[in-house]
C-alpha positions as a LaTeX table, in Angstrom:
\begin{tabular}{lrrr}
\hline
Residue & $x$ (\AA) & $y$ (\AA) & $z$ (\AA) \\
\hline
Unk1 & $-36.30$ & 0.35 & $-52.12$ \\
Unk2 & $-35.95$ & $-2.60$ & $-50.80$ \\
Unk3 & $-32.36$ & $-2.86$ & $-51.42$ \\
Unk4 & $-31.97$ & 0.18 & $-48.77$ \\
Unk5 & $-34.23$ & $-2.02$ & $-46.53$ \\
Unk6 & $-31.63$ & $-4.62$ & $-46.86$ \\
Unk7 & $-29.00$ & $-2.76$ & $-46.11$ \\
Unk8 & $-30.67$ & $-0.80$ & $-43.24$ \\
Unk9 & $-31.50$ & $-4.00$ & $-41.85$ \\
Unk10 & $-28.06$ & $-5.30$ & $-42.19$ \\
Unk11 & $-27.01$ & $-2.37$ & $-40.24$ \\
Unk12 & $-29.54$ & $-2.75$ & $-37.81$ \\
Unk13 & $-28.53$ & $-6.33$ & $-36.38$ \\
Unk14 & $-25.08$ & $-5.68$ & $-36.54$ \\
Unk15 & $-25.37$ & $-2.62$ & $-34.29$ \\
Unk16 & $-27.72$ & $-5.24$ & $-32.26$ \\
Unk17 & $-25.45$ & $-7.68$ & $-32.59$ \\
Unk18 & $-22.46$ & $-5.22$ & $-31.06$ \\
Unk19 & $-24.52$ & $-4.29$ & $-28.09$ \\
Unk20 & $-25.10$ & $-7.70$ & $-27.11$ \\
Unk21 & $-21.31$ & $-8.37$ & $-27.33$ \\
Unk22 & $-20.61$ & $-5.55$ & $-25.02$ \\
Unk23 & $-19.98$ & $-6.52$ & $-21.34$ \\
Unk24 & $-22.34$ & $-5.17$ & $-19.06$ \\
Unk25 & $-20.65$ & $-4.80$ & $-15.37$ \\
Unk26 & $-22.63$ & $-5.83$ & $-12.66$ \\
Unk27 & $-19.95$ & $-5.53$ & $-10.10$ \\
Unk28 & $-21.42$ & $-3.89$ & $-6.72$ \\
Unk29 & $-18.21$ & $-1.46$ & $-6.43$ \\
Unk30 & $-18.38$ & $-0.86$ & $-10.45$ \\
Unk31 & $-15.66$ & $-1.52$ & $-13.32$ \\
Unk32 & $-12.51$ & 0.19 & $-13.96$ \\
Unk33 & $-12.94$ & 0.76 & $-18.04$ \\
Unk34 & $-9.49$ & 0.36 & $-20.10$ \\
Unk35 & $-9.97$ & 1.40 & $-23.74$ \\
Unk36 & $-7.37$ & 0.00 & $-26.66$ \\
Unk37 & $-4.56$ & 1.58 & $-26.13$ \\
Unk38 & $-4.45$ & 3.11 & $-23.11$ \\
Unk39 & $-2.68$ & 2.42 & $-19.67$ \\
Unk40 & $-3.51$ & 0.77 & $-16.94$ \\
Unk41 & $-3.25$ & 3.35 & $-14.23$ \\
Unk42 & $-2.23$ & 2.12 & $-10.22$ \\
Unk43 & $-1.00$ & 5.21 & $-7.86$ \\
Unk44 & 1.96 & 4.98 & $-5.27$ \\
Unk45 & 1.01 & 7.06 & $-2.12$ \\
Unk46 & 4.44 & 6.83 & $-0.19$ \\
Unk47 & 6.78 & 9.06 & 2.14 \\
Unk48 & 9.13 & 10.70 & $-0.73$ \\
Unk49 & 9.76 & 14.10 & 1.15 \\
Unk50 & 11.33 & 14.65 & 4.68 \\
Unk51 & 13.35 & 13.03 & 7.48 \\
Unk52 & 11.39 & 9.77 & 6.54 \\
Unk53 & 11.86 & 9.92 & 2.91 \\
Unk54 & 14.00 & 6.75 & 2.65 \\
Unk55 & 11.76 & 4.47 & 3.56 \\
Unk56 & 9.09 & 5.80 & 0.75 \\
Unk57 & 11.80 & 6.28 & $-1.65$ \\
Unk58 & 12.62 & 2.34 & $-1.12$ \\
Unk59 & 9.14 & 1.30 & $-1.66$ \\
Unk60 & 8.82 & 3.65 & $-4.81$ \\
Unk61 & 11.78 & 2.13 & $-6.17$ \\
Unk62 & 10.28 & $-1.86$ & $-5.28$ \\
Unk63 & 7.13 & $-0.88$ & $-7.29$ \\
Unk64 & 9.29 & 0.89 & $-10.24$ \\
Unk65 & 10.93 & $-2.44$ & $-10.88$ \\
Unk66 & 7.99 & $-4.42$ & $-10.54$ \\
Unk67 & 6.57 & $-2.12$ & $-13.33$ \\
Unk68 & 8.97 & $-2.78$ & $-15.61$ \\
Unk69 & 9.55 & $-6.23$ & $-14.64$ \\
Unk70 & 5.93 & $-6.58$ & $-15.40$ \\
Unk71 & 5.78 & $-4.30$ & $-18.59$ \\
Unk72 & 2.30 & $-4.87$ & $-19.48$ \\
Unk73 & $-0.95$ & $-6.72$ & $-18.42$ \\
Unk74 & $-3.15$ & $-8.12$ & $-21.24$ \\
Unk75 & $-1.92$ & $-6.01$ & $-23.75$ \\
Unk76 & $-2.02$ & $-2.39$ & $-22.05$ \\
Unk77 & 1.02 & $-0.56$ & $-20.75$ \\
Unk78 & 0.97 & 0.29 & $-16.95$ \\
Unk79 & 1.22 & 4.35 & $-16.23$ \\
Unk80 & 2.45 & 5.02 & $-12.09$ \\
Unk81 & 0.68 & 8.14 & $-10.38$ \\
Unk82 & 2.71 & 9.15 & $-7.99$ \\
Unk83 & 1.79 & 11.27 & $-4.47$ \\
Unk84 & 3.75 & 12.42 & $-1.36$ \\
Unk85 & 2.09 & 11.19 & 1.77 \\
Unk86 & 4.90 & 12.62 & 4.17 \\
Unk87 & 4.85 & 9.87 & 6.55 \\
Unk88 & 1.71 & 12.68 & 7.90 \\
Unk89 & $-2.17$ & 11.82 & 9.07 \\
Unk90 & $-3.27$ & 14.80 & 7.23 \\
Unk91 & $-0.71$ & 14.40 & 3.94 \\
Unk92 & $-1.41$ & 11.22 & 3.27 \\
Unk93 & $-5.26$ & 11.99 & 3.71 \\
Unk94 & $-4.64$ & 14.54 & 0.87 \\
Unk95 & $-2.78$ & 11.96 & $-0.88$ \\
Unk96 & $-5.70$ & 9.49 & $-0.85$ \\
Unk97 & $-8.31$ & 12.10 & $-1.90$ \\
Unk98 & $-6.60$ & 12.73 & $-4.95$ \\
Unk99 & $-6.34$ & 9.11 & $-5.55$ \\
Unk100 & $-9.77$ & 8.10 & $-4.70$ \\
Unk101 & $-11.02$ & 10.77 & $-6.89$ \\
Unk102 & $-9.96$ & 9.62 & $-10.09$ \\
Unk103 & $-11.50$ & 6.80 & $-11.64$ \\
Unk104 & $-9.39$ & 5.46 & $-13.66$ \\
Unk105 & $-6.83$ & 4.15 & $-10.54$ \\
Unk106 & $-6.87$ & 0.83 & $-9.91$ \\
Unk107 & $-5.18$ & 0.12 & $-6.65$ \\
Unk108 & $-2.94$ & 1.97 & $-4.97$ \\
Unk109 & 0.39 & 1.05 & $-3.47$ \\
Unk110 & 1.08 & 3.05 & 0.22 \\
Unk111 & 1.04 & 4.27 & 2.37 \\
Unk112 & 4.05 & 4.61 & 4.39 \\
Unk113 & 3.19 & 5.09 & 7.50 \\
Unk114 & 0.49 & 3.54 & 9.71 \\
Unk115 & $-0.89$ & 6.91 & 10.89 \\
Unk116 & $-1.13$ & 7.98 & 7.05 \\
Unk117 & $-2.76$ & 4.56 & 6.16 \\
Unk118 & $-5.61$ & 4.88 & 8.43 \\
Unk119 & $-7.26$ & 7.89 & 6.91 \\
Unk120 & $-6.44$ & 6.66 & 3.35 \\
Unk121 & $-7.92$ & 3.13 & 3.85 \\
Unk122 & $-10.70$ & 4.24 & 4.21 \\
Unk123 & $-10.99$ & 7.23 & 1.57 \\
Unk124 & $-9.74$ & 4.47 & $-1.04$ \\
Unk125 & $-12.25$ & 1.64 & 0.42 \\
Unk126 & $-14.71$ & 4.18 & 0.12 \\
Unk127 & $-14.21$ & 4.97 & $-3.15$ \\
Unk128 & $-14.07$ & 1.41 & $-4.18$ \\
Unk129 & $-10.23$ & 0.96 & $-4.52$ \\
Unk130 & $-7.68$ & $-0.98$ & $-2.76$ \\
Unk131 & $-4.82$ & 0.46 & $-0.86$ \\
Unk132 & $-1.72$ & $-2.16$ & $-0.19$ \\
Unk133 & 0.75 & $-1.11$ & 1.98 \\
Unk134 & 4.41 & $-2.61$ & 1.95 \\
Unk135 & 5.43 & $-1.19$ & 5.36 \\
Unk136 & 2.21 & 0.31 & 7.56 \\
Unk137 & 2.68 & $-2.44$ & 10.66 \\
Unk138 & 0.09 & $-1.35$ & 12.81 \\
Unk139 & $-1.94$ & $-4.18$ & 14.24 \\
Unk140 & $-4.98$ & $-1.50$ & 14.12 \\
Unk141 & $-5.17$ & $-1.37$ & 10.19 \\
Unk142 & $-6.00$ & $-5.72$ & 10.10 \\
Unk143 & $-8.10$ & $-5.72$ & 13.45 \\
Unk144 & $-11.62$ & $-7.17$ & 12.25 \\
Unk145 & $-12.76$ & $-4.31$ & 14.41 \\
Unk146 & $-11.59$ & $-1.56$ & 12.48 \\
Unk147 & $-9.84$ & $-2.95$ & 9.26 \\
Unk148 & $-11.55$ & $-1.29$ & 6.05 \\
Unk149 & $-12.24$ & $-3.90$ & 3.67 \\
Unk150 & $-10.27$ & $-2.32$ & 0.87 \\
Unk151 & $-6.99$ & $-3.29$ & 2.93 \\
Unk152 & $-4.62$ & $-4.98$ & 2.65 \\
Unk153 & $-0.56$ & $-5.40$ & 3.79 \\
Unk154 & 2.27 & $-7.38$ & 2.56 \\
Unk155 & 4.24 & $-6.48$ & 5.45 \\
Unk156 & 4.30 & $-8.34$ & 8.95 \\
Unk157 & 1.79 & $-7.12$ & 11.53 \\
Unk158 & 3.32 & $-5.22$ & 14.72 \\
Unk159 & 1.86 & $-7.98$ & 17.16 \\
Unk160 & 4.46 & $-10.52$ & 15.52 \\
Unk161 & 7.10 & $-7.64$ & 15.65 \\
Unk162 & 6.21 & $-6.64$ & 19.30 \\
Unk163 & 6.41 & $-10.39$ & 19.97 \\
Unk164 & 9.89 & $-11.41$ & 18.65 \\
Unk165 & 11.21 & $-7.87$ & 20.15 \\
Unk166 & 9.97 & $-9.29$ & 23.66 \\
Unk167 & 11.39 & $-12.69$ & 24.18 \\
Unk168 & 14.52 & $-11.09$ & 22.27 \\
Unk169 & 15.34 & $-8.59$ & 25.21 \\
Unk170 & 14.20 & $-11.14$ & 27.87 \\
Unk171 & 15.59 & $-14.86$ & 26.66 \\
Unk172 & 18.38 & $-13.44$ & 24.55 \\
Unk173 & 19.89 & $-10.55$ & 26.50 \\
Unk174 & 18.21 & $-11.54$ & 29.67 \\
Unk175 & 16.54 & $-7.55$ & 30.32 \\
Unk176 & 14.25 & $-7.73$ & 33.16 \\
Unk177 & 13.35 & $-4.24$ & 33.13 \\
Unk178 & 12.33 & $-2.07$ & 30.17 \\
Unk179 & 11.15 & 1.44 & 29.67 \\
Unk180 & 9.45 & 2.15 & 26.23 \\
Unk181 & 9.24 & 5.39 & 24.65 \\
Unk182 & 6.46 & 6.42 & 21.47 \\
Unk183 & 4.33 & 9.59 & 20.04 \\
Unk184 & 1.27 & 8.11 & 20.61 \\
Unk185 & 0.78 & 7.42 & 16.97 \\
Unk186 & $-0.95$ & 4.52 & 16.07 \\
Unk187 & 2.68 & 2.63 & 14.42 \\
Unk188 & 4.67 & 3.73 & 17.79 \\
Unk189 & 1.97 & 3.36 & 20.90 \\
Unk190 & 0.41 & $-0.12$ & 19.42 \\
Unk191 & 4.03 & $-1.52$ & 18.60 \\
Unk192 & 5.29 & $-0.42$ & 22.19 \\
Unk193 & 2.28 & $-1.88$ & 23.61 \\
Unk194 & 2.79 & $-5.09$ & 22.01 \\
Unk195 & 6.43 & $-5.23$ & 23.04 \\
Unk196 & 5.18 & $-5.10$ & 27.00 \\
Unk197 & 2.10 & $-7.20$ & 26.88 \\
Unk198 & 4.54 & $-9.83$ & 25.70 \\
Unk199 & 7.46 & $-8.59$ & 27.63 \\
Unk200 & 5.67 & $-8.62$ & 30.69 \\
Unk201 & 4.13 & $-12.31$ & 30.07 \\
Unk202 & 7.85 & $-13.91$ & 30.07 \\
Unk203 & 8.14 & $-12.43$ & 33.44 \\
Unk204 & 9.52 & $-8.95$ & 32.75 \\
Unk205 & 8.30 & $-5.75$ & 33.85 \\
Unk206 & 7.96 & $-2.61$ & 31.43 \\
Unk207 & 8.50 & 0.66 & 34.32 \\
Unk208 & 6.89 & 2.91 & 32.18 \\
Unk209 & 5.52 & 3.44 & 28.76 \\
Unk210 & 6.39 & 7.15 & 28.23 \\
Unk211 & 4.67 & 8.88 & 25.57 \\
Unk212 & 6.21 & 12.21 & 23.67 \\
Unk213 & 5.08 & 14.90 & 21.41 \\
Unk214 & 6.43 & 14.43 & 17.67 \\
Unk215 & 9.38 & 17.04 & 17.07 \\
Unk216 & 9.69 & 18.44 & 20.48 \\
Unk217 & 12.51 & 18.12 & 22.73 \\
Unk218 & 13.32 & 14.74 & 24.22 \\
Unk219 & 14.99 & 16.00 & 26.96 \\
Unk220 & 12.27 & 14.97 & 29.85 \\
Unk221 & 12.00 & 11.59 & 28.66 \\
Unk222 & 15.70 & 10.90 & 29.02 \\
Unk223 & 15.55 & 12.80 & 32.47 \\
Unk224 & 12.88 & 10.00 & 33.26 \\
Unk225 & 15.06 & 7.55 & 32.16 \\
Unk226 & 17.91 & 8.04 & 33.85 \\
Unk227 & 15.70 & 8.48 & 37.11 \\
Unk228 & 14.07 & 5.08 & 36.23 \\
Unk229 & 17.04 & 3.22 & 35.18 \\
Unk230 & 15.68 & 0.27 & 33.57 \\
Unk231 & 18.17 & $-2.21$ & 31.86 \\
Unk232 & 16.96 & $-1.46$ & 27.95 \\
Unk233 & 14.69 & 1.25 & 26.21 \\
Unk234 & 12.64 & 0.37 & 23.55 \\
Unk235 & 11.67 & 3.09 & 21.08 \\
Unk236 & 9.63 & 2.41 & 18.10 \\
Unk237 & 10.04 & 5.88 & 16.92 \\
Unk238 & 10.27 & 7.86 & 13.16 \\
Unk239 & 13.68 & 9.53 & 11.91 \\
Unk240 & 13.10 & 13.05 & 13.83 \\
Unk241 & 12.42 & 11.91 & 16.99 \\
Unk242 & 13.95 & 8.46 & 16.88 \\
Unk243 & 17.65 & 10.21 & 16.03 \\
Unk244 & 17.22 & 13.17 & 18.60 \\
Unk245 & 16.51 & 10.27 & 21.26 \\
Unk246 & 19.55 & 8.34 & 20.57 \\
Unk247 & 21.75 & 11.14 & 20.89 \\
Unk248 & 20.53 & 12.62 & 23.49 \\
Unk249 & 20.71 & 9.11 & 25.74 \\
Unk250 & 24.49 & 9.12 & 24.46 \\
Unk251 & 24.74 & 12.54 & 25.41 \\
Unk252 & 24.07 & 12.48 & 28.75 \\
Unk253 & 26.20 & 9.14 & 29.50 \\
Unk254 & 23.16 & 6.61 & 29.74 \\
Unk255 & 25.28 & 4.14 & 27.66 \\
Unk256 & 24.94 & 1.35 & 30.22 \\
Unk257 & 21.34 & 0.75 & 28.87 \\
Unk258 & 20.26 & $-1.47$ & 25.84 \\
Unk259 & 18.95 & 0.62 & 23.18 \\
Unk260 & 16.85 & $-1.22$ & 21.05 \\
Unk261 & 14.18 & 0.26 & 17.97 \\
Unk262 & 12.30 & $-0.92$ & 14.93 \\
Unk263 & 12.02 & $-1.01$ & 11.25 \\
Unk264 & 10.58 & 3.03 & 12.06 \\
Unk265 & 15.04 & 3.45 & 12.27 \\
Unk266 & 15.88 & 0.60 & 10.33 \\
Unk267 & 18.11 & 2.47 & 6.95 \\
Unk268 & 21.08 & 4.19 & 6.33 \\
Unk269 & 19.83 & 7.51 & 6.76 \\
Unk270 & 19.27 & 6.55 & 10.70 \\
Unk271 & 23.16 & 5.08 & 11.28 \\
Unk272 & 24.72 & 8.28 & 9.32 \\
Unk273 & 22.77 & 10.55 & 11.64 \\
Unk274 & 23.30 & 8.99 & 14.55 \\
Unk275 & 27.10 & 7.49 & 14.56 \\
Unk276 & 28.91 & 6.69 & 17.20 \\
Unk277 & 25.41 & 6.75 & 19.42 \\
Unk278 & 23.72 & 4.61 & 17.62 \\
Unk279 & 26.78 & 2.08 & 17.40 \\
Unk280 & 25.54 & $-1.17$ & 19.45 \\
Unk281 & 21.86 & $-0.32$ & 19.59 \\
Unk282 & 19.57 & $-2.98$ & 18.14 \\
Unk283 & 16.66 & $-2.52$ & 15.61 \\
Unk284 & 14.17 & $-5.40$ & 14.25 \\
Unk285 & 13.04 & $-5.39$ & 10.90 \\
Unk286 & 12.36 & $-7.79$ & 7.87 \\
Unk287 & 14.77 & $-10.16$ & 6.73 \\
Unk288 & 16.44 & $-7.88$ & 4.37 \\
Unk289 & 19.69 & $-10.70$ & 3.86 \\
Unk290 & 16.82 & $-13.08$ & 2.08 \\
Unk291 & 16.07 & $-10.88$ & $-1.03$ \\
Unk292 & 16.36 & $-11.69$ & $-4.43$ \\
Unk293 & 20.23 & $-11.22$ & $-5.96$ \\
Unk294 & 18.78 & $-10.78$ & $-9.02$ \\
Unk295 & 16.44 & $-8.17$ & $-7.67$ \\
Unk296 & 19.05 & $-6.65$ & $-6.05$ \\
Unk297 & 21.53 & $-6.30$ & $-8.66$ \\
Unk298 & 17.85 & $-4.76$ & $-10.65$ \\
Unk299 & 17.86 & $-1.87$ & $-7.95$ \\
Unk300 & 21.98 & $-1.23$ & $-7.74$ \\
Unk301 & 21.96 & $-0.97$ & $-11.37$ \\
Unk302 & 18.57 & 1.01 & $-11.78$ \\
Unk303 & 19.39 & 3.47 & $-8.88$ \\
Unk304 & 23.27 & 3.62 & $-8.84$ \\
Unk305 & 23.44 & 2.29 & $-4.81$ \\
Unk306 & 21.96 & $-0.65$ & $-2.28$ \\
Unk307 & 18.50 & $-0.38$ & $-1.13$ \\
Unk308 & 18.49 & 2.74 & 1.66 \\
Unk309 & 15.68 & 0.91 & 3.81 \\
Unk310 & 14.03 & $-2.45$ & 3.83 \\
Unk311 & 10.65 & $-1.85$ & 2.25 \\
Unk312 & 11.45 & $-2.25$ & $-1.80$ \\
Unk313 & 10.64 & $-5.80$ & $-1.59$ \\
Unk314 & 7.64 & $-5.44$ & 0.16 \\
Unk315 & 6.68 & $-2.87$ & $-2.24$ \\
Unk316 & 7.63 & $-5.18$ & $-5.28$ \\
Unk317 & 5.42 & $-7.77$ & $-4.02$ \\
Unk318 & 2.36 & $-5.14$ & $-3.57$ \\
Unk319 & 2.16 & $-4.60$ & $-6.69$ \\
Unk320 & 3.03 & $-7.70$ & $-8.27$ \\
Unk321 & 0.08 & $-8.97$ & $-6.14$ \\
Unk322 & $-2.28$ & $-6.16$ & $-7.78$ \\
Unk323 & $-1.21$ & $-7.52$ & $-11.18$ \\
Unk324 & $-2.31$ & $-10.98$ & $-10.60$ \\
Unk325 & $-6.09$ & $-9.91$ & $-8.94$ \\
Unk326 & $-6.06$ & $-7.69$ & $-11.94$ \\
Unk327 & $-5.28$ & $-10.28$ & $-14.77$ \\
Unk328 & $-7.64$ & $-12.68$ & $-12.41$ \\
Unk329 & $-10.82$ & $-10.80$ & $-12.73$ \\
Unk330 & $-10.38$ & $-8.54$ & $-15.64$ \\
Unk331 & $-12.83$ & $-8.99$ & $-18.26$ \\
Unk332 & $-11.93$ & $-8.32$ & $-22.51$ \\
Unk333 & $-14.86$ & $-7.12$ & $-24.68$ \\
Unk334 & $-14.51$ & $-6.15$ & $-27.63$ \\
Unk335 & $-11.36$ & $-3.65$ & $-28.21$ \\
Unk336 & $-12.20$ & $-2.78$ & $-23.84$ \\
Unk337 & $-10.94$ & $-3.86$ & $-20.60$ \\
Unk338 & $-12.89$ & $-3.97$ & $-17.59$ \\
Unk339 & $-11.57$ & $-4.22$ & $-13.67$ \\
Unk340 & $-14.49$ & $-5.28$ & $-11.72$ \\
Unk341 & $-13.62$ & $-3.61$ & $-8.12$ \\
Unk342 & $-14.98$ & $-5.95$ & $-5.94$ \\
Unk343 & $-14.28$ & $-8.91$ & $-7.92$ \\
Unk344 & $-10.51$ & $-7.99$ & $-7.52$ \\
Unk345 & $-10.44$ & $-7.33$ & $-3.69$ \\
Unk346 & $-12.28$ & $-10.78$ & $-3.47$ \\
Unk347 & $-8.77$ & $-12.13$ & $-5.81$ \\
Unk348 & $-6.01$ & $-10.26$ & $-3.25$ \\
Unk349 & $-8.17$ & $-12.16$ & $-0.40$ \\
Unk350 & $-8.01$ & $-14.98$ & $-2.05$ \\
Unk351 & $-4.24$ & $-14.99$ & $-2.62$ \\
Unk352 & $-2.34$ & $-17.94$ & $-1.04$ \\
Unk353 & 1.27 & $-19.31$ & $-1.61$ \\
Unk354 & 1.97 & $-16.11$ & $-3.35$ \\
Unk355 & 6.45 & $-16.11$ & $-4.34$ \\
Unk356 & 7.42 & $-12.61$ & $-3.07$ \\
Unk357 & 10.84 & $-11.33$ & $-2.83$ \\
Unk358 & 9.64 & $-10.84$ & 1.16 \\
Unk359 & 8.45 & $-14.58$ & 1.61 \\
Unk360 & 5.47 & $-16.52$ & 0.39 \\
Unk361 & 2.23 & $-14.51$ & 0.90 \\
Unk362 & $-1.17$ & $-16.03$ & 1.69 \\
Unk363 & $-3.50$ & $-13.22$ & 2.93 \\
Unk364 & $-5.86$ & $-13.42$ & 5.77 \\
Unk365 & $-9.25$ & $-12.74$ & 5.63 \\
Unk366 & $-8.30$ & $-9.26$ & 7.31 \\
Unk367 & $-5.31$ & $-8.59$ & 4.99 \\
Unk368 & $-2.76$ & $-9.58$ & 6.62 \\
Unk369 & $-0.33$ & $-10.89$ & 3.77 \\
Unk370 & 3.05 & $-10.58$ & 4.55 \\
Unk371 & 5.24 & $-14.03$ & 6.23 \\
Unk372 & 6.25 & $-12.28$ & 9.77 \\
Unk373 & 9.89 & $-12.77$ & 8.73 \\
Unk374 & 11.71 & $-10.48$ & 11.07 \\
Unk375 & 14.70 & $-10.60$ & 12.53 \\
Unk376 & 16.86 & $-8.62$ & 15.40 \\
Unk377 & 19.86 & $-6.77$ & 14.25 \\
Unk378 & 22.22 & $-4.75$ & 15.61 \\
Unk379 & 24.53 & $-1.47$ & 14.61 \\
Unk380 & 28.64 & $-2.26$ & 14.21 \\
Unk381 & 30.90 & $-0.05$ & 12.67 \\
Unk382 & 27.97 & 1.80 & 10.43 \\
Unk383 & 26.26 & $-1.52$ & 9.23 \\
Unk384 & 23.37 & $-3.24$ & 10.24 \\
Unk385 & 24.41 & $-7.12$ & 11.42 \\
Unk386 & 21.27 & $-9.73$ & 11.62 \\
Unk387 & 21.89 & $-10.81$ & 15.51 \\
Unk388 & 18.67 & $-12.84$ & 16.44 \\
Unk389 & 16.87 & $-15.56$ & 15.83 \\
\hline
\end{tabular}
């Protein structure tokens, strides 16, 4: 008898004993829970279908390498969910949903476009997760105003792109009078409206700020142009509407005027479409000449060809940034892993001096990460040549 006491109280303050060993998460957003031996799970919601495929294709391909640069994080291998956000409102709405409604997600990389990233910052800040996008610019998603606090960008903010694109058509080309053209989404009208506040300030004047529908016919905007002849047009537009509008100028013999776009043009795809129109025209986008050789020769040798846009560094430094908050604030107990949420969008805040292939990264209170490294280039002969500053 009382060698069964013994043993049942053996048993008894080593299952105490256990309990007390267990972490208890008092996180306000909760704990992501990794058991031994599974994955750490993060989600990609990026543009991988349509005209503006190659510029979520690039991104997927940036957070590919960083996974297997990466391999593992304390111990656990790293599984990628992936979802199509179509460079669409309502896609990548769908896109977050899904995301936000699993638990076991961590952060998600995306989305593509600022008009997708609006919904889904706020599904995924709702849900307790963080959303860092490598190439949603608009000045909209970081405004203290509006910004949801599970945000966060390591790409530059339109108001620095908007700025550079200004004093490049006044001081460098000496344009006095501009004409912009957007969709009214929030990437194309708050870019465009940048570009003239600033324009305007040097001592330009934008004629008119003409706004189109998505996917319809061009054709009354370049009538307007050509009544309005204005020395340069500025169109921060997507693949569909952004390649029918520089043809359609060429078409009609407006090749007197400056052409100039943004990183919403800035691949391959955009020249091969477009050639001989778009030959000449100038685009800004990051600093694609300063990445990484090594990462470079990574992605030829990975994916058979150059990087098709300018967003798989970005991407690569998302999530290598998500890895760091992760092995910052993650807790081990026992054979278990725990993610506090909060905890780790209080460590991407915090991040300053971070090495990215895109620049050093230091995010604002607002989430503004990326180094506003942009630069103006210009389309010879199929090619993209860095022109200014």
């Amino acid at each position: 008898m009382r060698r069964s006491l013994r043993t049942l109280l053996f048993f008894f303050l080593l299952f105490l004993g256990a309990c007390a060993s267990r972490y208890a998460c008092t996180d306000p957003l909760g704990c992501v829970t990794v058991a031994s031996g599974e994955a750490l799970r993060i989600g990609a919601a990026l543009t991988l279908t349509g005209p503006d495929a190659p510029y979520g294709v690039d991104a997927l391909r940036g957070v590919e390498i960083a996974i297997a640069d990466k391999s593992q994080i304390l111990g656990h291998p790293i599984d990628l969910l992936k979802e199509d956000d179509q460079c669409d409102p309502k896609a990548g709405e769908e896109a977050a949903r899904r995301l936000a409604a699993d638990p076991s997600i961590i952060g998600v990389i995306g989305e593509t476009c600022s008009g997708g990233s609006i919904p889904a910052a706020r599904i995924l800040s709702e849900a307790g997760k963080v959303l860092i996008s490598p190439s949603s610019t608009a000045p909209s998603l970081t405004d203290p105003k509006t910004r949801q606090p599970g945000f966060f960008r390591t790409i530059y903010n339109d108001k620095a792109q908007g700025t550079l694109t200004a004093e490049f058509l006044f001081k460098a080309l000496g344009i006095q009078t501009l004409v912009t053209v957007h969709d009214g989404s929030p990437y194309s009208e708050q870019l465009q409206q940048a570009t003239c506040a600033r324009f305007e300030e040097l001592g330009g004047i934008c004629l008119e700020q003409i706004q189109i529908q998505s996917g319809e016919s061009v054709q009354s905007a370049i009538q307007r142009i050509a009544q309005l002849s204005p020395e340069a047009v500025y169109f921060p537009l997507n693949t569909t509407d952004g390649v029918a509008l520089t043809r359609g100028l060429f078409e009609v013999g407006l090749t007197n005027i400056a052409l100039i776009s943004s990183d919403g043009l800035f691949s391959k795809d955009f020249i091969e479409q477009t050639m001989p129109a778009s030959n000449g025209m100038y685009l800004s986008g990051p600093d694609v000449p300063r990445y990484d050789r090594v990462f470079l020769q990574k992605y030829t040798q990975r994916y058979g060809e150059q990087p098709i846009a300018a967003y798989s560094a970005p991407a690569y430094d998302a999530t290598m940034m998500l890895f760091a908050a992760i092995e910052k604030v993650a807790v081990k107990s026992g054979d278990t892993l725990y993610i506090p949420r909060q905890a780790m969008r209080d460590a991407l805040a915090a991040t300053k001096d971070f090495k990215g292939l895109s620049g050093v990264l230091t995010c604002t209170p607002t989430g503004d990460c990326g180094a506003p490294i942009i630069k103006i280039y210009q389309v010879r002969k199929g090619e993209f040549y860095a022109v200014y500053p």
